[in-house]
Structures are given as C-alpha cells and as structure tokens.
N, C-alpha and C positions, 0 to 999 in steps of 0.2 A: 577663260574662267579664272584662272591664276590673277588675270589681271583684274578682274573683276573684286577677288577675294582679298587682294592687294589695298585696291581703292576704297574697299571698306571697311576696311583696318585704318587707315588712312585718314575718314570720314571719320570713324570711330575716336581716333587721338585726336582731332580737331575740336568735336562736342566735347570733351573731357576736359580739354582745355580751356574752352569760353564757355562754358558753365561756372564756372569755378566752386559751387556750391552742389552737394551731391545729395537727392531726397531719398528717402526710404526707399522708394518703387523704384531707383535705377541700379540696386543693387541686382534685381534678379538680370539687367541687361548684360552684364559679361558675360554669365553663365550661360544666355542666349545666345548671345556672338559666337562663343566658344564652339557651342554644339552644331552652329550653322558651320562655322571655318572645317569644322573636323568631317562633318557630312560633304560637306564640296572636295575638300581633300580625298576623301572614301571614294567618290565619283571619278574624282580623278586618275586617280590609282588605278580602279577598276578599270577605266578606258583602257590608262595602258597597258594594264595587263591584257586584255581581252586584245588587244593589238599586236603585243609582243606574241603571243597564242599563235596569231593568224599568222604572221609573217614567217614564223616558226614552220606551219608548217607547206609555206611556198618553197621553202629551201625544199633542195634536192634530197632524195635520200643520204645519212651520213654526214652531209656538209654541216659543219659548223659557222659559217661565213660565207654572208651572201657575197655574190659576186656581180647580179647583174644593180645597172647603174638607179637605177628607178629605186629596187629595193635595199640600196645603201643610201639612198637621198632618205627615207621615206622611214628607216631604223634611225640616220642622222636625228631627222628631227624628237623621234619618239625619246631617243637619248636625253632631249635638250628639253621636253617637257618633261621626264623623270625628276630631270635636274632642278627644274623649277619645283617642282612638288617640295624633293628634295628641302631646297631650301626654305621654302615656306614653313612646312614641317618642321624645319631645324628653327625658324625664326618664331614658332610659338612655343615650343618646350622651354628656350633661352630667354622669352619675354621681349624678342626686340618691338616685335606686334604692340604693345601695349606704351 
C-alpha cells in the first residue's frame, strides 16, 4: 500500500509538471490527493497497530521480548512497515511529496 501511495505521489508530480498550465477545477485536486494519502496512512497505522495488539499478546505472561523465532521475524517486519509509514508521514508534513 506504501508503495502504492508512493507511486501516486509520483504520478501526481509528473501531471504537474507536463501540464504546465493549471485550470480552475485542478485546484480542488491537492485537497483530494491529500485526503486520500492521509486515509491510506490511517489504514495503515491502524493494521499495525491491530498487529502490534495481537503479537502483544502471544508473548508469554510478563515478557517484554519475544523470543521465539517466527515472532521476531514477524515484529521485524511490522517495525520496517512503521517505518515506512513513518517516513511517508514525515515526507508530506515537509512537502518532499509535492
């Protein structure tokens, strides 16, 4: 989905750029984009948290840190999608998106 939300960002600075002339009616388009990036973001999130939830409570009683190998593969990953959100999230507050 990241990657998804990436490539339309992507698409998005393409048409911006060979348009070179901007009508009335494509003003309301950012405002659209916007609200779609920030809903896919929400979705995202939400997965991992409802993920983070679950593995949370596979752990044993007390333990802080998984131990078995499956579910340190399986947090690995959940980490490395935070981290994409993460950064996405940071790359439209800072405008690199645009």
């Amino acid at each position: 989905m990241v990657a998804a939300l990436q490539k339309a960002q992507k698409d998005q600075r393409q048409r911006r750029g060979g348009d070179g002339a901007g009508g009335g009616g494509s003003q309301d388009q950012p405002l659209l984009d916007s609200i779609a990036e920030l809903k896919m973001i929400r979705a995202l999130q939400m997965r991992v948290n409802t993920r983070t939830e679950r593995y949370s409570k596979l752990l044993e009683d007390g333990a802080e840190q998984a131990e078995a190998p499956e579910l340190l593969e399986a947090v690995q990953r959940l980490s490395q999608r935070e981290e994409r959100i993460y950064r996405t999230t940071r790359d439209i507050v800072v405008g690199k998106n645009k």
